[in-house]
C-alpha positions in Angstrom: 0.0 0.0 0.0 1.6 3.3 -1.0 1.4 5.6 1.8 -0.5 9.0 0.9 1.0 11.3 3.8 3.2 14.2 2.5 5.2 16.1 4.6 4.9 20.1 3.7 5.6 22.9 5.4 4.7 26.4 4.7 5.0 30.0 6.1 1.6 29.6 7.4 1.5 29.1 11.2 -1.3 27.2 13.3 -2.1 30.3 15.3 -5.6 32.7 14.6 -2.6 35.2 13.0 -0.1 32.8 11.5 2.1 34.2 14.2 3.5 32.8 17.8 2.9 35.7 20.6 4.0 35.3 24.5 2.2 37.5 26.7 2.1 38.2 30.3 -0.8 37.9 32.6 -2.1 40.9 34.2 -2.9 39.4 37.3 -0.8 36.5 39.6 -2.3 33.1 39.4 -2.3 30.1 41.7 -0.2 27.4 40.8 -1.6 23.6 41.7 0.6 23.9 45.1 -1.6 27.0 45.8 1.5 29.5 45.4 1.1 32.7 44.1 2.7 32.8 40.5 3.4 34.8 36.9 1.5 33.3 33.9 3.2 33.3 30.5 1.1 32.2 27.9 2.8 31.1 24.6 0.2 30.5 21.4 -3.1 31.6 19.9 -3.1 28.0 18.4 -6.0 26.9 16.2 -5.7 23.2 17.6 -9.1 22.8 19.7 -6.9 19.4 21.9 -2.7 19.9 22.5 -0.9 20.4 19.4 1.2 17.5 17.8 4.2 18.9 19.8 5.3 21.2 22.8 6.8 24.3 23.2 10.6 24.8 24.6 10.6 27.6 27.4 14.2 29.8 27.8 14.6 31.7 30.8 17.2 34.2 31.3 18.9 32.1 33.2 19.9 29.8 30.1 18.2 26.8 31.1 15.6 25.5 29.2 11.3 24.2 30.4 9.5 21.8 28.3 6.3 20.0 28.9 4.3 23.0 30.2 0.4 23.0 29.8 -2.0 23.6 27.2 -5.1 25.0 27.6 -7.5 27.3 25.1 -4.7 27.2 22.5 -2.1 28.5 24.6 0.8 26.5 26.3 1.3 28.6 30.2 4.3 29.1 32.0 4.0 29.2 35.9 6.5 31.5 37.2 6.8 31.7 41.3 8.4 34.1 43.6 10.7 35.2 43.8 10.5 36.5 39.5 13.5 36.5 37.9 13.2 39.3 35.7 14.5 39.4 31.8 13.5 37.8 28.3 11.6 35.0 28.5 11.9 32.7 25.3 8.8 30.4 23.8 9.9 28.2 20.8 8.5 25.5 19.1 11.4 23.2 18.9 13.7 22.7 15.1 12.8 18.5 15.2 9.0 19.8 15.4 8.8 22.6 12.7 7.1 20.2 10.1 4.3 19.7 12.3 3.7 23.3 12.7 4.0 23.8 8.9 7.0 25.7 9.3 10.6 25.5 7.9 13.0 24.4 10.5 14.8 28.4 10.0 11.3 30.2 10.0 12.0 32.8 12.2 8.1 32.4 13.3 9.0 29.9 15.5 10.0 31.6 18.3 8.6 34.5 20.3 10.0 36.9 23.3 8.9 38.7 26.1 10.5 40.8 28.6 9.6 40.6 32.2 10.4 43.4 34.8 11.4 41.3 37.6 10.0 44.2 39.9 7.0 44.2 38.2 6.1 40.8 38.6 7.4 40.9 41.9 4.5 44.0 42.7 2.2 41.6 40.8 2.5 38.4 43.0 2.5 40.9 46.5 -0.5 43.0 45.1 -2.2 38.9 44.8 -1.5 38.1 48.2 -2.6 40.8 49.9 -6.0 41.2 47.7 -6.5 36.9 48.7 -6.0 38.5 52.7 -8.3 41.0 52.3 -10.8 38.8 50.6 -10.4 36.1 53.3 -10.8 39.2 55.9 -13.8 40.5 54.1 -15.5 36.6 54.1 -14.8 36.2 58.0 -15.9 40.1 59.0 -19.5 39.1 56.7 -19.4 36.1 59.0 -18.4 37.8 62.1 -21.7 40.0 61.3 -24.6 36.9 60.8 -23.0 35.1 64.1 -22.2 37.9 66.0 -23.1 37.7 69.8 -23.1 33.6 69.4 -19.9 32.8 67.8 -17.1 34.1 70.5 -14.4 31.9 68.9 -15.5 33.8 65.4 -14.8 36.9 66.7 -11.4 36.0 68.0 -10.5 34.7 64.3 -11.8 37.8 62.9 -9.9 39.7 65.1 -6.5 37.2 64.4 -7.3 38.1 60.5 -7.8 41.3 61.2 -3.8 41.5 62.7 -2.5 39.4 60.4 -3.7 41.3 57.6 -2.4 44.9 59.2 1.0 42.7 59.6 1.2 41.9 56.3 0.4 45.5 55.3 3.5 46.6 57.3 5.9 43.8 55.7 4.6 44.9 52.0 5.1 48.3 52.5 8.9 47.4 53.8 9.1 44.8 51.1 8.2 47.2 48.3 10.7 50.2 49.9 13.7 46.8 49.8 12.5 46.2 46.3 13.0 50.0 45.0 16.4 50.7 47.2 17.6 47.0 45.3 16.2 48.4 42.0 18.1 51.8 42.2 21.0 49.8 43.1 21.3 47.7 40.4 20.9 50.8 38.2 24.5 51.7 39.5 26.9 50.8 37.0 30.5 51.0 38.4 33.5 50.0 36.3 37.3 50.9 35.1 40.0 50.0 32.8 43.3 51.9 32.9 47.0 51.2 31.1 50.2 52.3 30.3 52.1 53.5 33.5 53.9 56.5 33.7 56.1 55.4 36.8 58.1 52.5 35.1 61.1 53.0 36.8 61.2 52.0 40.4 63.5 54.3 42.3 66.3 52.3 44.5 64.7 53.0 47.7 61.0 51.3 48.7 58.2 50.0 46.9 55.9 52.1 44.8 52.6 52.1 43.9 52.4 51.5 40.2 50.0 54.5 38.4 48.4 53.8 34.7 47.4 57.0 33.5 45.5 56.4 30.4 42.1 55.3 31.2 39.8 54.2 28.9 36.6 53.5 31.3 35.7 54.8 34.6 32.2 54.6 34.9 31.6 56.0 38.4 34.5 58.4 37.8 36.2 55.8 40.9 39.8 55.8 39.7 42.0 58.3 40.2 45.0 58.2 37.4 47.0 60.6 39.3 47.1 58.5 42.1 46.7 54.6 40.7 44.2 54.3 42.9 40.6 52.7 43.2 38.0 54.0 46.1 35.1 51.8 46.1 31.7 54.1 46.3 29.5 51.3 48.2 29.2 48.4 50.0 29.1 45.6 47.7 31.3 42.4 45.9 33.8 43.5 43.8 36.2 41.8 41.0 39.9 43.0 40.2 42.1 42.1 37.9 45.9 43.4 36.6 48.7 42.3 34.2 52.2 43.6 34.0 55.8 42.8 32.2 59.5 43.4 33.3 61.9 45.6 31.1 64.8 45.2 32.9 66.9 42.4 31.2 67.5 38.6 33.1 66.1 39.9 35.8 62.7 39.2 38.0 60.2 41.0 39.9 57.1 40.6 42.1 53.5 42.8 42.2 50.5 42.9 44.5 47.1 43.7 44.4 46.1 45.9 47.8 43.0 46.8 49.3 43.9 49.7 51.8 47.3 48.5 52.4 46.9 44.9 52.7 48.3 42.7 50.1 45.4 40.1 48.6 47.2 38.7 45.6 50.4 38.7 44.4 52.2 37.9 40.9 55.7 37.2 39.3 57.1 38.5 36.0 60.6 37.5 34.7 62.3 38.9 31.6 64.7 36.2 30.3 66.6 37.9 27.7 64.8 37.5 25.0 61.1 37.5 26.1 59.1 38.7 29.0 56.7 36.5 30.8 53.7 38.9 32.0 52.3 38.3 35.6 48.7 38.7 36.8 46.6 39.3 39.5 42.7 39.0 40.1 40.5 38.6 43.1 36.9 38.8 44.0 36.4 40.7 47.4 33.6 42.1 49.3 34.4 46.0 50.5 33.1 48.7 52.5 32.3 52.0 51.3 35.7 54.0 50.6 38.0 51.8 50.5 41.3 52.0 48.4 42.8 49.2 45.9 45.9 49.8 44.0 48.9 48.4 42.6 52.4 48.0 44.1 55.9 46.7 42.9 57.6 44.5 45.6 61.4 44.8 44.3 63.5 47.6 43.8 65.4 48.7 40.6 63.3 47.3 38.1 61.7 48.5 35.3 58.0 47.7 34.1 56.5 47.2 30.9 54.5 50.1 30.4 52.2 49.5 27.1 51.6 46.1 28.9 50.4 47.2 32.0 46.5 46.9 32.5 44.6 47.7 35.6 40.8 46.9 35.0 37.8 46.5 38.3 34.3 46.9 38.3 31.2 46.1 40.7 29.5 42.6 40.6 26.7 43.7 42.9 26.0 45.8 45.3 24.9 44.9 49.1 21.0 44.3 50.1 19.6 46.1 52.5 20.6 44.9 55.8 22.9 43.0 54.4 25.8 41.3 56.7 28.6 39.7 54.3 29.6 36.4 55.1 33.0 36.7 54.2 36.2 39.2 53.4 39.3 38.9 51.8 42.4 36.9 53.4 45.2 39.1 53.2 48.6 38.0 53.0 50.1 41.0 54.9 50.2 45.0 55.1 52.9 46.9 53.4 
């Protein structure tokens, strides 16, 4: 028997527009578990029962949800506190294009949304407390029918009643944490600085090595005339520095230092004929003002200076309240 099926595909999508749309719900929804949650739904699909195939979810984390549900030609994404915020990717996988009548490179096959991570976090809160208020409302209604016969009632009501204030006080906190954290990640600190102008080391004591052509400083945090870094919050910070030695067959060691205490420390040799560059990096959580600079540990040498980079910026700032639970191990003060 000769088999009849043909295999086409088209530029015509299954959806009431022959295009795929992600949208975000305007309200939170509760998830099977009873959790407060985001819906995403992916679709306007024609099919009236769960299309031939599923739907790949990309967060912005990378990773990558399949087997979500379908319902009223959409396929949903749950998405529970606490929201990470960013695109949000809904694709109908390559090996399943055919059965969407699509070409395996139709750019119709996948659609994004962004989602404000504050946003949805408002969303979710602004659920919760409507839920409390409801139950409140239910129980004062029932407080009212019962009242002077139902003393135990009363005392719920009345434990409802202080719950729901409590909440009211922890939201309003929540959302003043959740704009201080928002205007903090808005803070974009950042530098990148080369080519010292101190490449000779005088013969007496260790210098601070200065790069005075900076091509970044975002935060306006480095000072070229001094080589130095002054960090304008609390918050995690990464460093890192390369150098080379001029000085011929000879060797010489440099530090990284956060106000005067050495936190890593690197060797560079010239051998004659070639110079091996050193490095130093670290990631360390600081205090608001202090210092990180560069320092040569020998005497009488003489540093690459086009080679010499100097480069630091801020990972993330500190939470309110925030107690780090760790600092740098120093290998000593100079």
């Amino acid at each position: 028997m000769k088999d009849s099926s043909v295999n086409l595909t088209s530029a015509d999508l299954p959806t009431t527009d022959s295009a795929l749309h992600v949208i975000q719900s305007d309200v939170a929804v509760q998830d099977q578990n009873g959790r407060w949650s985001l819906e995403l739904r992916c679709g306007n699909f024609t099919f009236p029962d769960h299309p031939p195939f599923d739907v790949e979810w990309q967060i912005p984390t990378g990773r990558t949800i399949t087997g979500t549900s379908y319902e009223n030609g959409h396929f949903t994404l749950l998405l529970s506190a606490p929201v990470e915020g960013g695109d949000y990717v809904c694709g109908i996988p390559r090996q399943s294009s055919h059965l969407a009548c699509l070409d395996e490179n139709s750019p119709k096959r996948e659609a994004t949304l962004h989602v404000d991570g504050m946003d949805a976090r408002m969303l979710i809160l602004e659920a919760q407390q409507a839920a409390l208020q409801k139950e409140h409302d239910v129980r004062k209604a029932e407080q009212g029918r019962l009242r002077g016969s139902n003393t135990s009632l009363t005392s719920h009501v009345l434990g409802i009643e202080s719950k729901l204030q409590e909440f009211n006080s922890t939201l309003g906190k929540r959302l003043d944490d959740i704009q201080y954290l928002d205007n903090l990640t808005r803070q974009h600190v950042h530098f990148h600085a080369r080519n010292l102008w101190n490449t000779s080391t005088p013969p007496f004591g260790h210098i601070t090595l200065v790069l005075s052509n900076v091509t970044a400083n975002e935060g306006s945090c480095y000072n070229s005339a001094t080589g130095k870094f002054r960090t304008p919050m609390d918050g995690t910070y990464f460093f890192a520095a390369t150098t080379g030695l001029q000085t011929a067959n000879a060797s010489s060691m440099f530090a990284l230092l956060i106000d005067g205490l050495v936190v890593a420390l690197s060797t560079t040799r010239n051998v004659g004929h070639e110079t091996q560059l050193g490095t130093v990096h670290g990631v360390v959580h600081l205090k608001h003002r202090q210092d990180v600079w560069l320092r040569s540990l020998d005497n009488l040498v003489d540093y690459y200076a086009p080679g010499t980079t100097f480069t630091g910026f801020l990972l993330y700032p500190d939470a309110p309240g925030y107690d780090a639970p760790f600092s740098f191990d120093a290998y000593g003060k100079l």
